[in-house]
C-alpha positions as CSV (number, residue, x, y, z in Angstrom):
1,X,188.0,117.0,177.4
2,X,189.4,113.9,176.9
3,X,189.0,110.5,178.7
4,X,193.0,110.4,179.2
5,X,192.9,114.3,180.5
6,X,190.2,114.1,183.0
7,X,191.1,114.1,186.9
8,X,190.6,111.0,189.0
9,X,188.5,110.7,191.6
10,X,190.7,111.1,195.1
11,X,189.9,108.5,197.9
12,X,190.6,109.1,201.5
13,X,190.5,112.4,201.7
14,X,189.3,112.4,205.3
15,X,185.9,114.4,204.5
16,X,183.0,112.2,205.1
17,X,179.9,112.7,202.2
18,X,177.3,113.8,204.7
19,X,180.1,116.9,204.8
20,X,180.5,117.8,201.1
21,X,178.8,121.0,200.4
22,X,178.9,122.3,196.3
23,X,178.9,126.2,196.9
24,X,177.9,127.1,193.4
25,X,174.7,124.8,191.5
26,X,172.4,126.9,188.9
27,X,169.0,125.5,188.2
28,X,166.5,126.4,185.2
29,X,163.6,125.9,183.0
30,X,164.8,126.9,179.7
31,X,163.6,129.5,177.5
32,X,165.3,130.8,174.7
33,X,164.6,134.0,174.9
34,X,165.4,134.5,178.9
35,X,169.1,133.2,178.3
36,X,170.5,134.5,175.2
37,X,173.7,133.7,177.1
38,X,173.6,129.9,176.2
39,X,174.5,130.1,172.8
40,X,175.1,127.4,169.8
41,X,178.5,126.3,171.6
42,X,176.7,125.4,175.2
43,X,173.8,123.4,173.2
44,X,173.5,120.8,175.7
45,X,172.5,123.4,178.6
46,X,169.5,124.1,176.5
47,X,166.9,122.2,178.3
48,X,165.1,122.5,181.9
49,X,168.2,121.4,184.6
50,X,166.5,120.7,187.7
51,X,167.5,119.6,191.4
52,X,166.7,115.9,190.2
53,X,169.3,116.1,187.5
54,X,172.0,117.6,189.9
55,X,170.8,115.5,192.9
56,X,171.9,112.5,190.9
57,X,175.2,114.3,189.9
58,X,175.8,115.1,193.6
59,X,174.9,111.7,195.1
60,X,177.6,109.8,192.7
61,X,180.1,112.1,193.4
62,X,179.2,112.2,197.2
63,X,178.3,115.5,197.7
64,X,175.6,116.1,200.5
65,X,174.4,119.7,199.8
66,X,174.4,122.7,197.3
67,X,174.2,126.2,197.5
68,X,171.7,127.8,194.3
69,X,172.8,130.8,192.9
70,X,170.9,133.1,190.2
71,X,171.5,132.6,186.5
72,X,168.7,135.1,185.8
73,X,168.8,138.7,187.2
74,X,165.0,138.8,188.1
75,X,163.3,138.9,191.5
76,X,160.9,136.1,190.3
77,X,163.8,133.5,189.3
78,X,164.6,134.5,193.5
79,X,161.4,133.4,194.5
80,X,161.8,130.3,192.1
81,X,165.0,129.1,194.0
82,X,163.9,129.9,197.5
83,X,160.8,127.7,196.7
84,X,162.9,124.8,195.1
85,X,164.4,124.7,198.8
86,X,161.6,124.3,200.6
87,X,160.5,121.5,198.3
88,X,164.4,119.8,198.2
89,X,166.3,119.8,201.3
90,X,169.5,119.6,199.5
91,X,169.3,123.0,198.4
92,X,171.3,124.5,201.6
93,X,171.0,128.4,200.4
94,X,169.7,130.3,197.9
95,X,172.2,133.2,196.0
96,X,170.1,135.2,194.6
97,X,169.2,138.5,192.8
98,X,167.9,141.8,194.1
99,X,168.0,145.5,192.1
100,X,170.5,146.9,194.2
101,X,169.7,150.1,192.2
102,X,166.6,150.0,193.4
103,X,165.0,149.9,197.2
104,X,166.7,146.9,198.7
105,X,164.3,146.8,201.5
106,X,161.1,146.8,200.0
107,X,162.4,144.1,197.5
108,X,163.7,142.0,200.7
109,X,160.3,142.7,202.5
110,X,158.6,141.3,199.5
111,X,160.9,138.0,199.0
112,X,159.5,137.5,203.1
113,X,161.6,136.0,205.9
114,X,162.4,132.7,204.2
115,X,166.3,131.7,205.9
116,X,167.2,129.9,202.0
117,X,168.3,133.4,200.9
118,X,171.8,133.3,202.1
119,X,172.8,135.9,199.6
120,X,172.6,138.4,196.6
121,X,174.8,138.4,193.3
122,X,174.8,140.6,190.2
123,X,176.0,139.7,187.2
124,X,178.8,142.0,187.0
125,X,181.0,140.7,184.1
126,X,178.0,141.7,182.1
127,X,178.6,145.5,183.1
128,X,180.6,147.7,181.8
129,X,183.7,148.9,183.8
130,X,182.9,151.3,186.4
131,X,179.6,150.0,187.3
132,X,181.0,148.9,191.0
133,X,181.5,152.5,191.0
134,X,178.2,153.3,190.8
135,X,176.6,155.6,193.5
136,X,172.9,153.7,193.2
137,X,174.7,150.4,193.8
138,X,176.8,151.2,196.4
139,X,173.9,153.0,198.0
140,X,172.1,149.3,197.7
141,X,175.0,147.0,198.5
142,X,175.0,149.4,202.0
143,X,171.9,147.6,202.9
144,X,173.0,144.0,202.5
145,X,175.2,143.5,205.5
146,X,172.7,144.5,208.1
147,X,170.2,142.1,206.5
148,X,172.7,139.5,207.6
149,X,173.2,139.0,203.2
150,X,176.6,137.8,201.7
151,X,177.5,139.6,198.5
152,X,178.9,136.9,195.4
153,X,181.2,139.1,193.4
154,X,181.4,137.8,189.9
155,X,183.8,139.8,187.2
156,X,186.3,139.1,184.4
157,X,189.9,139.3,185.4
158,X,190.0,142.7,183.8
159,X,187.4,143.6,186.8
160,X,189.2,142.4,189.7
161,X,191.1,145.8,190.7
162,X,187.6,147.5,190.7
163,X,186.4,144.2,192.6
164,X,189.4,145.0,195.3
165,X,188.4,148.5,195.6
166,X,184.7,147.8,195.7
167,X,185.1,145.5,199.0
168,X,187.6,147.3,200.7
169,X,184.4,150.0,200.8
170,X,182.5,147.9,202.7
171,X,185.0,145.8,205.7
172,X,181.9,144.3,207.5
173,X,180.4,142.9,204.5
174,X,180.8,139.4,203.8
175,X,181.8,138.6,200.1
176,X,182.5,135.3,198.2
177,X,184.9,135.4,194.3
178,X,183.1,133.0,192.5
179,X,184.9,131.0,189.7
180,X,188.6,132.5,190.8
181,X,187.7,136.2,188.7
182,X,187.3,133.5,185.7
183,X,191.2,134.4,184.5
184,X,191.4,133.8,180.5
185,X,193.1,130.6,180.8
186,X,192.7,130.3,177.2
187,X,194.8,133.1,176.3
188,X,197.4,132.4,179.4
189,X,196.3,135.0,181.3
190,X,198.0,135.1,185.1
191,X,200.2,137.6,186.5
192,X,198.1,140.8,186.9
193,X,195.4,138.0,187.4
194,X,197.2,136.8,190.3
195,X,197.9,140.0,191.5
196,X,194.6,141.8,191.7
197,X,193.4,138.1,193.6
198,X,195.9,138.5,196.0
199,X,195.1,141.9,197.1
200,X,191.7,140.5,197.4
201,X,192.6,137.6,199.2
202,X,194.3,140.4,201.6
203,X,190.8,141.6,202.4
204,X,189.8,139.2,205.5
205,X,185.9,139.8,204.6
206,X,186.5,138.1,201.0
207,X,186.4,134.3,200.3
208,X,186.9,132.9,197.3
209,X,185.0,129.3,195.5
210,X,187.4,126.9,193.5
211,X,184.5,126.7,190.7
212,X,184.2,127.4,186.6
213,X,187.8,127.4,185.9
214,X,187.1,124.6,183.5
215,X,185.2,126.6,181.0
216,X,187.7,129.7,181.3
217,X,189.8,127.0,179.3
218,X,189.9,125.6,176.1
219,X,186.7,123.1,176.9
220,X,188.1,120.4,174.4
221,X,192.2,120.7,175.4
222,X,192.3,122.0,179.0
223,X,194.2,119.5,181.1
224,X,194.6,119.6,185.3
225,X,198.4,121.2,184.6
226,X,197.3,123.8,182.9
227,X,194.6,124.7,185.2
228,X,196.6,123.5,188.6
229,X,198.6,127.2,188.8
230,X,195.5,129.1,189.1
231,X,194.4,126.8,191.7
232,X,197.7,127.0,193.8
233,X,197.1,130.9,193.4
234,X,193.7,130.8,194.8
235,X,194.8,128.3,197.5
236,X,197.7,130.8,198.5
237,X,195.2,133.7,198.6
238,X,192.8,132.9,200.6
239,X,194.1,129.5,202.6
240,X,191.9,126.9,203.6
241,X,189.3,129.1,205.9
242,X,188.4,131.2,203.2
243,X,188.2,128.5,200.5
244,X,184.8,126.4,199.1
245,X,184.5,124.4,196.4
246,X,182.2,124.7,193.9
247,X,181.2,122.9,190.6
248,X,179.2,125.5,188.7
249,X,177.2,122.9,187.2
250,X,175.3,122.5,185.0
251,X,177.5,124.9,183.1
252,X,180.6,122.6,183.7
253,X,179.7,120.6,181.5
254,X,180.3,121.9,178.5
255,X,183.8,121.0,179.5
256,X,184.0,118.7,182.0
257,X,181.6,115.9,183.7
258,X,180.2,117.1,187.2
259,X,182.7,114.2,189.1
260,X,185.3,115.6,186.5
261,X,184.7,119.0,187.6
262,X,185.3,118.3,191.5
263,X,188.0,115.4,191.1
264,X,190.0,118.7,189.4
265,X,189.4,120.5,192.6
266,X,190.1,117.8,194.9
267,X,193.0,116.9,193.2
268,X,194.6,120.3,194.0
269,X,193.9,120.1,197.9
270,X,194.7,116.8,198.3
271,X,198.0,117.9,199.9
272,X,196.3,119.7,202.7
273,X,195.4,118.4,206.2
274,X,192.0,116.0,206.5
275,X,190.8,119.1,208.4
276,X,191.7,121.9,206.0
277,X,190.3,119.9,203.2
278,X,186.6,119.3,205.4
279,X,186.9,122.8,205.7
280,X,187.1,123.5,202.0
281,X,184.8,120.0,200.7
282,X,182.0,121.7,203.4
283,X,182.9,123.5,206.6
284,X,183.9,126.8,205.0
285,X,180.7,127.2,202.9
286,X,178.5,126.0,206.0
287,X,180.3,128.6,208.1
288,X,180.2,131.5,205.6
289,X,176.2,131.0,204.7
290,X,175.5,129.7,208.5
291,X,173.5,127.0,206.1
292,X,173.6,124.8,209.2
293,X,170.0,124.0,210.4
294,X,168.4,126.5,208.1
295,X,164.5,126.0,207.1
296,X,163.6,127.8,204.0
């Protein structure tokens, strides 16, 4: 993205730093071999990114806090994340990954009582359709409410009307869209997009994160008007109790700058009350992971 295209940063937005919560930071120590997902185009994400590297990120763009969520679907990248919280305070929560084909309470008695795992996510999009379907995962996803776990949903826009039905199963569960159901901006994808997200947004147990828009775009072209109707339809979804931000770095930035990445967001709330947008920059996440005085 280009110098001219890129969002500036908003002042006065009435949301003090020590506020600012990023509901959506990955973290690794890169091997080839363990994510065949970052391919030739994402080059720069080929290297260990590490809370230092987003610390610094997050203190320029004042953001206080992050919530870490899985990038590999193994229960020893879990452990990994719940002990980079206990060694960075930063780190607010942990999202991350549990076989939920598999016996969800032994693996949860194995990851311990540690209060950093906030949640659980599988990497749906990589599924085939049908796979929230599945009897084994349903039967698994049953035991995450009671052990007081949100659920990230993360699908294609395709997805999303198999994402609607899969939470309407399950009206005590707490659930979080990340990255919108990444719509294929790129292709101008947005009316049964919008559609399916609204009949989520209908769902009071479902929240949604303003994150990884930017890379459902073109990553050299995108500009804030062509992502800002996608935004507005997230906004109107959900409304500001249901909304967190999040900057899904560090895989932003194959098409936009972390600050880049959040000034976007910011942008796009700007015309909301300063308590709707402290409620979006920080409250909502706080409130929906209860990451308020947690200890890993």
């Amino acid at each position: 993205m280009s110098a001219a295209n890129e969002p500036r940063e908003r002042s006065g937005t009435g949301v003090s730093a020590s506020e600012r919560i990023d509901a959506h930071v990955h973290f690794w120590r890169y091997c080839a071999a363990e994510y065949e997902w970052i391919d030739e185009s994402m080059a720069l994400l080929r290297r260990d990114l590490l809370p230092p590297d987003a610390k610094r990120e997050m203190d320029a763009a004042g953001v206080a806090g992050c919530v870490a969520v899985q990038a590999r679907q193994t229960l020893e990248e879990t452990l990994w994340l719940i002990e980079l919280a206990r060694q960075y305070p930063f780190i607010r929560g942990v999202v991350g990954w549990i076989d939920l084909r598999a016996d969800v309470d032994a693996q949860l008695a194995h990851i311990g009582a540690s209060t950093a795992l906030v949640g659980v996510r599988h990497v749906v999009q990589g599924e085939a359709d049908g796979f929230l379907k599945q009897p084994d995962f349903l039967a698994g996803m049953a035991r995450i409410e009671p052990a007081g776990l949100a659920y990230d949903i993360l699908v294609f826009a395709r997805q999303l009307s198999e994402a609607v039905a899969f939470a309407r199963r399950f009206p005590r569960q707490r659930f979080v869209l990340d990255h919108l159901g990444k719509p294929d901006v790129r292709g101008g994808e947005y009316l049964a997009w919008q559609r399916h997200l609204a009949a989520l947004g209908a769902l009071p147990n479902v929240s949604c994160k303003l994150s990884g828009l930017v890379t459902e775009a073109d990553w050299q072209a995108w500009t804030p008007g062509q992502l800002r109707p996608y935004l507005d339809a997230a906004l109107d979804a959900f409304g500001p109790d249901r909304i967190m931000v999040g900057s899904d770095w560090p895989v932003c930035l194959v098409a936009a700058p972390y600050a880049g990445a959040l000034a976007l967001i910011r942008d796009a709330i700007g015309e909301y009350s300063a308590d709707e947008q402290q409620r979006m920059l920080g409250g909502t996440a706080t409130d929906f992971w209860n990451l308020s005085g947690l200890s890993a």
